[in-house]
C-alpha positions, 0 to 999 in steps of 0.5 A, a space after each residue: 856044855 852040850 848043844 841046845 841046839 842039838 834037840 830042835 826038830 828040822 825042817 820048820 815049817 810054816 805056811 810059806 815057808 821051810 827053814 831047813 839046813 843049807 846044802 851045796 845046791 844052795 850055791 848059786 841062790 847064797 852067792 846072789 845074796 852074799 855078794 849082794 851090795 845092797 844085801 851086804 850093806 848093814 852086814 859086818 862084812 863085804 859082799 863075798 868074792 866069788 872064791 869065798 862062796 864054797 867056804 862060806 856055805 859049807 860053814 853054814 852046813 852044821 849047828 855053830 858053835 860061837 865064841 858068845 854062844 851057840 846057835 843055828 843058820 838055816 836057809 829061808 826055803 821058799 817053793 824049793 828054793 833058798 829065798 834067804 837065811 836065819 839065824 838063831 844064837 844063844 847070847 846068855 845061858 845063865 839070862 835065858 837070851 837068844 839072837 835072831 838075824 836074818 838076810 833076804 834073796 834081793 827077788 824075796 824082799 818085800 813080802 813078809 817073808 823075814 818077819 815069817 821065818 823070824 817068828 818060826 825062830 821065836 817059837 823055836 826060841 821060846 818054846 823049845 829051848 825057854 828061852 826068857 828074851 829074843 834080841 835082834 841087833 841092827 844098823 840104825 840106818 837099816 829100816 827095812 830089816 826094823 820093819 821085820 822086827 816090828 811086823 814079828 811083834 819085836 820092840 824098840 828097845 834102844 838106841 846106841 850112838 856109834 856103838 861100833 866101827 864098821 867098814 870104815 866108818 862110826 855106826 849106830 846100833 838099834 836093839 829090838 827085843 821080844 819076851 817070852 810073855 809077850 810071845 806067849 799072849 800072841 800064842 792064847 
């Protein structure tokens, strides 16, 4: 199957922000927030060792293409520099599905600057690639980034009781979920 990804127009822009792809220079802002343990706490991994920075970047440097899917990471550009990243997975062609998540710069949290890249994402979502439903998936104890989705026009859709083992340890899961109709009424 072809990218759908591949026909997306970069950078997106919106009244703060750019969403632009992640390049070397990145290096130093990424590493504050990966190896960040406040950043890294709802995340499935651990914060990245300083020898890990390089590969991950350069991972994140290109369209991905997921065992579930395929999808983009852009960074969260902010006045020139990386504030933080969002991400955007297509979950189900045959359902029209699609994933956003996203991850903030410790200096760059609390200023509505998540739920602005996350709606930059569903128009993305919803009017380029027509998609019919836009997920976001999070810890349950993670309620600033349940904020995001909120403030973004997301609802709570679901609760899953220790849904899934993360570091050690039994964790819920919240899913927040936005349709197309909804984000269209935003739109008129």
């Amino acid at each position: 199957m072809e990218d759908p990804f591949g026909a997306v127009v970069l950078p997106i822009t919106t009244a703060r922000l750019t969403l632009r792809p992640m390049v070397p220079t990145d290096r130093q802002r990424y590493a504050a927030i990966f190896q960040d343990p406040g950043t890294c706490r709802y995340l499935y991994r651990e914060p990245l060792a300083d020898d890990e920075v390089e590969t991950s970047l350069a991972e994140r440097f290109h369209t991905v293409a997921r065992e579930q899917g395929y999808g983009f990471e852009l960074g969260i550009d902010l006045e020139g520099q990386l504030a933080g990243t969002i991400s955007l997975f297509l979950r189900s062609v045959e359902h029209r599905r699609g994933e956003v998540g996203y991850t903030l710069h410790p200096s760059a949290r609390g200023q509505g600057l998540a739920a602005e890249a996350v709606r930059a994402m569903c128009d993305v979502g919803f009017g380029q690639l027509e998609l019919h439903r836009i997920e976001g998936r999070l810890d349950a104890r993670n309620t600033a980034s349940a904020r995001v989705l909120t403030a973004a026009g997301f609802e709570r859709e679901g609760h899953l009781r220790q849904n899934e083992w993360v570091k050690g340890e039994w964790t819920d899961e919240v899913i927040y979920g936005l349709l197309h109709e909804t984000w269209a009424a935003t739109r008129t």
